[in-house]
Each structure stands twice: as C-alpha cells, then as structure tokens.
N, C-alpha and C positions, 0 to 999 in steps of 0.2 A: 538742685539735685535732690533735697531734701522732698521737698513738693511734689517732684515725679516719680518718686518712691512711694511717696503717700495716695497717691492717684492709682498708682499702679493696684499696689495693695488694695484699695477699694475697687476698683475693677474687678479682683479678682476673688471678690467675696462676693461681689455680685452677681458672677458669674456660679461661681457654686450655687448662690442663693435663688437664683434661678433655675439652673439645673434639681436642686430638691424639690422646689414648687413645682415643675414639670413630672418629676417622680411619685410626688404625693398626690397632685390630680391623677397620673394613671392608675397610679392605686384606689384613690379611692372609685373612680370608677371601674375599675373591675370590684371591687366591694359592691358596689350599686346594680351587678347586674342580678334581675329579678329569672329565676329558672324556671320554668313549664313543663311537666309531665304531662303524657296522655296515653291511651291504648285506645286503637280499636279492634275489630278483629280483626282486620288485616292489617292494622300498622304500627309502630311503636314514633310517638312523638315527644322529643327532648330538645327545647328552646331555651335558650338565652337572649334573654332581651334589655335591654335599655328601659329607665324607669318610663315609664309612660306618664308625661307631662302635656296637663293641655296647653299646645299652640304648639309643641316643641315636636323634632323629629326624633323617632326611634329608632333602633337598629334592632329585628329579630331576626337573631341567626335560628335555624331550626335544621334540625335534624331527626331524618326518617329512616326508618329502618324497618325492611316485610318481614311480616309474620306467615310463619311459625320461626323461621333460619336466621332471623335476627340478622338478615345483612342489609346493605346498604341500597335504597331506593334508585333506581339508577336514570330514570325519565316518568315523565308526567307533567302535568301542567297545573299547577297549584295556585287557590285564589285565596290569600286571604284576609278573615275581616275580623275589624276591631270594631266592638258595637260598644260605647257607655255613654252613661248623660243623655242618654234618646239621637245619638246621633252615630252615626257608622261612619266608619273608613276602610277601604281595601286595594289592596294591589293583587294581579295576577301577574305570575312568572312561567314562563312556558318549558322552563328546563332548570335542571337543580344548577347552580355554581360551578359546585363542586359532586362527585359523586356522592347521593345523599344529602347533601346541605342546599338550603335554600335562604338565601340573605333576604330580607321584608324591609323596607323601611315606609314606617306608618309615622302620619302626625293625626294625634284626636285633637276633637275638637272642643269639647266638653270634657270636664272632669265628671269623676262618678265611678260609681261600679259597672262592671260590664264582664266580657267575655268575647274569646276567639274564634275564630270558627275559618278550620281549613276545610277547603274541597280540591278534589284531589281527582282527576281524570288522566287514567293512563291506557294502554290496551289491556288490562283485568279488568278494566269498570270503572266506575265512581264511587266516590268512599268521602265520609267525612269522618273530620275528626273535631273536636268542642273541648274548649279550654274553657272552663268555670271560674268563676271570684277571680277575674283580672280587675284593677285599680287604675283609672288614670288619677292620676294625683294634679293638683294645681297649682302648686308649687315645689321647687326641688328640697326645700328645705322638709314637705310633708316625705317628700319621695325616702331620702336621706332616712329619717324616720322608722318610716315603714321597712326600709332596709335592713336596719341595725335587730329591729325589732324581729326580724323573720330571719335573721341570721343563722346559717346553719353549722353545727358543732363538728368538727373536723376531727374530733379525737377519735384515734384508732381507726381510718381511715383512711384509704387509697384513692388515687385517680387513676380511673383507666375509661381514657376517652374514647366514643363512639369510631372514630379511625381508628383505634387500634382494635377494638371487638370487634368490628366487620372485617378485619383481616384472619379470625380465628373459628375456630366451633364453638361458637357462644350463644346463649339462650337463659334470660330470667323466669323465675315463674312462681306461684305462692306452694306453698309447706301446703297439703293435702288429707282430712280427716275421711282415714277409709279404714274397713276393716283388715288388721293387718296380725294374725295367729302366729300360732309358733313355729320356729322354723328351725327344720332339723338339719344340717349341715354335715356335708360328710365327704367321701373322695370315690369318683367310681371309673370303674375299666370299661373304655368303650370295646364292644365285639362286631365283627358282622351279624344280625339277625341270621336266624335260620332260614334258609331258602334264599338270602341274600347273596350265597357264595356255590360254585362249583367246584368240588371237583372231579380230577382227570387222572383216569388208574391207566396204568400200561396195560392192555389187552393181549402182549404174548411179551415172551423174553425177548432181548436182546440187546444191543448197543445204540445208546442215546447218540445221534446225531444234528447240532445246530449249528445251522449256516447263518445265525446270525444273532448279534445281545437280544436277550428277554429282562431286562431288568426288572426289577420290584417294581411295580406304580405305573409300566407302560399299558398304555391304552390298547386296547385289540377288538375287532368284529366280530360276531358270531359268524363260525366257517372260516376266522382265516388260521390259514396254515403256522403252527408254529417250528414245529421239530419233525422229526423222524426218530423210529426205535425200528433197526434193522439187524434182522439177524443171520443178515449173508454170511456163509465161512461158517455157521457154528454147526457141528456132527448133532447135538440135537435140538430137537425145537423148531427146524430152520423152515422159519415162516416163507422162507424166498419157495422153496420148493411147493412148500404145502398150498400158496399162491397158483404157481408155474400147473401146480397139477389141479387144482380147481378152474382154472381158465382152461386149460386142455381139456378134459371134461365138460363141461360147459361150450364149448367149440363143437366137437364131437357127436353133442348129444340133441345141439342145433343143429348140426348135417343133414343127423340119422332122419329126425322131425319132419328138414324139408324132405329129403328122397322118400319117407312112406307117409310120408301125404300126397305126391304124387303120383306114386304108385297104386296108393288106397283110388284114386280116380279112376285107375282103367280097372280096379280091382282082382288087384296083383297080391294085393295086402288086406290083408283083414282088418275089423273094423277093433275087433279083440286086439289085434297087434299093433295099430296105431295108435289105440290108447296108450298101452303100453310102452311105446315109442314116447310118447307126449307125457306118462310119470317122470321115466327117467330124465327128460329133456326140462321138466319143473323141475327136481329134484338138485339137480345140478344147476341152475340156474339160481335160485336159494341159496346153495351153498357161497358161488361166487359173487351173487350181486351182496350177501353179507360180507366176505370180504375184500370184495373191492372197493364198498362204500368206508372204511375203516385201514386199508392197506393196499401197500402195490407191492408192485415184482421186490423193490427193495425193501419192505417192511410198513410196520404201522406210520399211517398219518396223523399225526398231533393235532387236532386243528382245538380253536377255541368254543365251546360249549355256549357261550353268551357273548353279547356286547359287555365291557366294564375295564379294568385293569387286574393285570398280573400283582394278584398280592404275594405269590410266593412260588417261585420252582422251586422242587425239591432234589433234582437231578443236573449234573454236569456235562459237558460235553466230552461222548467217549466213555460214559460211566455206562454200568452193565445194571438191567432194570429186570427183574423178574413178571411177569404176567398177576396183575392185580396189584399191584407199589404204585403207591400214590406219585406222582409225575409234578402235578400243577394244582396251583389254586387260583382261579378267576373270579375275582368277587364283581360282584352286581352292583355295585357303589351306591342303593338305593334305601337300606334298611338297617338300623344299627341295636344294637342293646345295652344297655348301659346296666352294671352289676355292683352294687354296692351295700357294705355291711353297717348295722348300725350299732351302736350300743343298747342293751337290753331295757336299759330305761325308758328310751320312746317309745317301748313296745305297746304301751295305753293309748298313744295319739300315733298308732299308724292307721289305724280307722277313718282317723278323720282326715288323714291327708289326701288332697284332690286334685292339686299338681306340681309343678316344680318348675324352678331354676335351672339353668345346664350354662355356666360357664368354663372355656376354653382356656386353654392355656395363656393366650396372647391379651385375656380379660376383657372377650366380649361376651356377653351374658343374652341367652335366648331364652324364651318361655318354652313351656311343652304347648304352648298352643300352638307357637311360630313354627315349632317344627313337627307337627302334626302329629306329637307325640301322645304318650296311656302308659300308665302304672300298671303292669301286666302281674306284677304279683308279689307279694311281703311273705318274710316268714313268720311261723305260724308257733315256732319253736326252736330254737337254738342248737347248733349241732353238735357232734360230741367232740370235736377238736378245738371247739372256740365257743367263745357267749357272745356269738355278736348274729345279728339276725339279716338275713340276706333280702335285696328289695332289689328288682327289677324291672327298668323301664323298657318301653322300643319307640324309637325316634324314625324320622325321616335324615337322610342323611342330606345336608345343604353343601356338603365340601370342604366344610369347617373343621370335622371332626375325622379322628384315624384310626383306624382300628387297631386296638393295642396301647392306644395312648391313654390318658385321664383328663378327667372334668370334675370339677368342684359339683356340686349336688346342693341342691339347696331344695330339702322338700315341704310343700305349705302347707298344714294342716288348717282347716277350715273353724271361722269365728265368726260371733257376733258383735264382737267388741271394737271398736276402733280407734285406732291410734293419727298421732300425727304423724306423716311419715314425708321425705323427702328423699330424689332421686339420689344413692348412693356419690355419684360423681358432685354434688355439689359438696360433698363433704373432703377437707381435706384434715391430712391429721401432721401433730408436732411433738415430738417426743412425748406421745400416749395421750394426748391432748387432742381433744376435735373441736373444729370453728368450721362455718359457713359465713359468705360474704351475704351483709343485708345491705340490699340497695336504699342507699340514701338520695340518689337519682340517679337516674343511667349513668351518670360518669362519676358518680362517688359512692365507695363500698367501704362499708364498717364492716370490721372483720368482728364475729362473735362466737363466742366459745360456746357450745352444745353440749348437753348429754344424750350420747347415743342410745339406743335399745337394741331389737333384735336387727337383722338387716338378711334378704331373701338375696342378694349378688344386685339384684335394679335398684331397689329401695331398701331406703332406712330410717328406723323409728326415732323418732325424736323426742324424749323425755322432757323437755326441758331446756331454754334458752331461747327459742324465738316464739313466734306464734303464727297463724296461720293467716294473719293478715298483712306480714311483712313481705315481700317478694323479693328472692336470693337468689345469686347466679345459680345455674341447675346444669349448666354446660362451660368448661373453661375456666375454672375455680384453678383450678392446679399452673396454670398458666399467667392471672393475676398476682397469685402468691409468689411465683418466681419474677415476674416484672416488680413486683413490690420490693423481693431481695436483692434486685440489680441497684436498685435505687435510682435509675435513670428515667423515670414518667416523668415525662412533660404536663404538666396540667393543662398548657391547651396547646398540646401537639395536633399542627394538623388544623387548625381553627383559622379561621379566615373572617378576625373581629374586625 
C-alpha cells in the first residue's frame, strides 16, 4: 500500500513537472518571437516571426493593412523572400489566411545578415514592400540572445491588435513641423447670406387659406402652389370682385377688337377707331393678365418664388393678412454668414488672419476652403453698446449647418514660424492631463503625456513630449483608451500562430 502511494505521488509530480516545462517552452517562445515593421505607400506591414535559424523552419505571420484607411488587405497574391548568407528563400501564397494575415513559413539556408522582401500583386498593381537588418542566426542559443537583447519595454503600454484596428476608424502617422499662428477662437451665429433667402408679401388683404402642413425645413419648387389669401365675403378690398371685373373687361374689350377689325375690312370703321378699339383692348388685357398671373376668382396664389425649403411662415390658417405682411420665407439653402464678436485684444492680428476653422455642433470641423468660404469683413472699431469687435464670414452651405444655430470659429492668423503640431483627435485628455498613444509597433502603444499649445478645431501644437519622428495613433485614440479601461485586450486576439 505503502509503495503505491509512493508511485502515485511521483506520477503526479511528474505530471505537473511536465505540464510547467510545456508552459515555459510556450512562453518562451512567444518571448522569441522577432516583430517586422514596414510602410510603403500603399501598405502598412506588421510581422511576427519565428527566430530565423539556419536549416530550421519559420513561421512568419504578417499582416497588411491599405493605405491611406488603415484597413485590412483583403486579396492579393504575395511572394515572399528571405535573402542572407548569399543565399535566398521564398514562398508565394495566392490569397491571405485570413482577412489581412498571410502565414510564410521559410527555412534559410545560411546564417548571416539579410532582408525581406514582399511583392504583392493584386487588381491596384504591384507593390513592394523590403524588411532591412533581418538575422538568420546559427544557432538558437545566438537567436535566444539576440532576443533578450532587442527586448521591448512594455511599461505604460497597451495592446491593440491589427483585428481589432481594422474593425475601427483608425490611422497612425508622424507629429508634423508646419507653420502654425495664432488662433483666435470664438462662437458665431450662422444666418442665411443675403440673396440666399425669399421673401413672400401678401399682395391684397384677406383670409389665409391652407389645404395642406407647410412645416419649417419642407422642401418646395419654384412655381409650386402653397396657399391661397382670399378675400371673398369681405365689403372691402374684395379681390374676388376686382378679379370678376378685370376678366369681364378684358372679355369685352377682346369682342369689341375682333368685330372692328372686321368691320375696319369692308371699312365700316375707321382706321382712328380701331386703334382706339386695340388701346382699350391692351389696356385691359394688362390689367388682367397682372392679376391673373398672381390671383383667381378666389384670391391671391401663394406660390413659391425659388427651389429650397420653407424656413418660416409667418401666417396661420384662417388668419386675416393685410396687403404687403410678410406671409413666407423660402431660403435658397446655398449661401450662409457666419457673425461673430471678438474681444478687443486681437484687434492687432485681425490683419493678419487669412482663414478659418468652422466647427459644428456634432464636432466636425471644416476649413473655409472646404466650404468655399472668405472673410467678408472685421471691425474697424467697437460699438457703443459693447467692446467686442464684429467679423464676418460667407460659406457655402454643405447641409451641415442651420440657420440660426452656432459654430465654434477658430480664426488663423498667418506665420512664419512653425510649430509641431498634431491632428486634434489623436489627442485625448484625463482630468486636465493630455497623452497621445506612441506606436511601439502596430499592435503596441505607449501611452505619453504631452504639453499642448494652441489648437485651430483640426490641429494641435505640441510643446512638448513627443517628437516628430515618432508615429502616434492620429485616428481612434479615444477608442484604445476605452478598450484599455475595459481591461479585456487579448494580446493576440484573433492571431492564428
């Protein structure tokens, strides 16, 4: 009994003792595996591969991702080669794995220094891409080494795998030395431009009638009918009659026309009295073809003065309208002005400002070039109810914007000096603290604290904390920062080693 106790027990240490040597080889080879960066201009290339041993096989996982949108390569036929020691190796694969991934497995043949080299044929073309200072090592024990040795520092860093960025709006790119001035921020009222808007006066008294909703914002044709202003039943004013008797007239005074012009042929009728016949016969023909083009028997026709939407009636149905009261306003949805005050301090650098910013409410941010906007005019002097100086833009209208509502104003005064600056979204902030994520490779980001500068709504200066030869998420920062607070990143989610 004693003995098969004792056996037992040793079985069962051996069994662990073998399960940790199963644990610590899988670790250490994921410790062993060597990573590959590369760009070209059309592709971004992030490898993980297996030490490269001569005679031994390797596994390179690689992953592509097109440029500019940073998503996932989706076909192609990719060759590639391992060149070191004067001797090459290559495999071609006609289709990725997986979306984006492409598995290699190479054996070199020679140890030595060398280099990758992908080619890449899909329907856009041919494209390469060239991995520099690759190692085949000669033994695992140099490989091992060389490992430890190129180890890379995980503090204060996140993983956020190429599967998960290709599922997002995501984009890296390097920090940028351009000239970047002062920039004056401020809050402005969008309006319709002038000429952009119609309106529509009632042309005689009487009672507003709609056979049907005019809402705010509905769309309308130039010519189509909206309402009716009728002024049947009222003792004065009453268009129905002053109608009924310009048509009766007008009837009458075509009769008279045709009989003495017929008569004027056997010369019945003088040539004096046909004239005569033919004023009156214009005369009343003026009157009515004016009001019939504008009114019928039942009163005036409302129609719409342009193509655009109803930004506003001013009348109800069944309400009583005087001759000349504004009725309607049809805006032209094409031209806007943006009106905004500043404080009397930047009244030095409005000289020099040359264009702007115009961000929306919902916090998308367009140039004045995008919307084919001009600084139409700054003041010149402060008025007498306030010190704040009034500057006015006029835009293209894209859809974006409402009349009535506000836009943040960001105006650039022009420099020669330039700054480092980076796209505003790569910046996120933490209780008054700002960081941007520096790529340590495609799928590991060091998070690092910045000092900001000025910022125009696109871009923002960077005082301080990175440099310009690091390259930091520039799209989706906001999005790693919350997968980082979930705590649930897989480091190789989605990886098929």
């Amino acid at each position: 009994m004693k003995y098969k106790l004792f056996w037992a027990i040793v079985l069962i240490f051996s069994v662990v003792g073998c399960r940790q040597t199963e644990k610590k080889t899988e670790h250490e080879h994921e410790a062993h595996k060597f990573q590959y960066t590369a760009y070209s201009s059309a592709h971004e290339l992030f490898a993980e591969a297996d030490p490269f041993i001569a005679g031994e096989s390797s596994n390179v996982l690689s992953h592509f991702s097109s440029l500019p949108d940073f998503k996932a390569l989706e076909e192609g036929k990719i060759t590639l080669t391992l060149t070191a020691g004067g001797s090459s190796v290559q495999q071609t694969l006609g289709k990725p794995d997986r979306k984006g991934i492409y598995s290699f497995d190479l054996k070199p043949v020679k140890a030595g220094k060398g280099s990758l080299k992908y080619e890449l044929t899909n329907a856009k073309g041919e494209f390469t891409i060239e991995v520099p200072d690759v190692t085949v090592f000669a033994s695992d024990e140099e490989a091992d080494a060389a490992a430890e040795a190129n180890k890379q520092s995980k503090t204060n860093t996140t993983t956020f795998t190429k599967e998960q960025s290709w599922k997002i709006d995501f984009n890296t790119g390097y920090p940028v030395m351009e000239p970047f001035g002062q920039v004056i921020k401020t809050t402005a009222q969008v309006d319709a431009a002038i000429g952009s808007e119609s309106v529509v006066v009632a042309k005689t008294a009487g009672v507003v009638i709609i056979n049907e909703e005019l809402p705010a914002g509905k769309m309308v044709s130039k010519g189509e009918k909206l309402f009716t202003i009728s002024g049947t039943g009222m003792a004065e004013n009453n268009f129905s009659t002053k109608y009924s008797e310009a048509k009766s007239n007008f009837e009458k005074a075509k009769a008279d026309l045709q009989r003495a012009t017929e008569l004027a042929k056997e010369r019945i009728v003088s040539e004096r009295e046909l004239a005569s016949y033919k004023n009156i016969f214009d005369n009343a023909k003026t009157v009515f073809d004016n009001l019939n083009s504008n009114f019928s028997a039942s009163g005036q026709t409302v129609t719409s003065p342009a193509s655009g939407y109803i930004r506003q009636l001013y009348v109800t149905n069944g309400s009583f309208v005087e001759a000349g009261q504004r009725v309607l306003t049809v805006s032209l949805n094409k031209s806007l002005t943006l009106h905004a005050e500043i404080p009397l301090k930047y009244a030095p650098l409005l000289t020099s400002v040359a264009t702007a910013h115009i961000k929306d409410m919902s916090g998308r941010v367009f140039t004045l070039e995008q919307l084919n906007g001009k600084i139409l005019s700054y003041g010149k002097a402060a008025g007498e109810d306030n010190y704040l100086l009034p500057v006015t833009l006029k835009i293209d209208n894209n859809g974006e914007f409402i009349p009535g509502g506000f836009v943040d104003l960001y105006l650039k005064a022009l420099t020669s000096e330039s700054s480092l600056v980076v796209p505003s979204t790569a910046i996120i902030e933490e209780q008054g603290n700002y960081f941007v994520w520096v790529q340590v490779n495609p799928e590991l980001f060091e998070k690092r604290e910045v000092k900001t500068g000025r910022t125009d709504g696109l871009n923002t200066e960077i005082i301080n904390g990175i440099s310009k030869a690091e390259r930091i998420i520039t799209r989706g920062a906001m999005l790693v920062k919350l997968a980082q607070s979930t705590g649930t990143l897989d480091a190789h989610s989605g990886h098929v080693h």
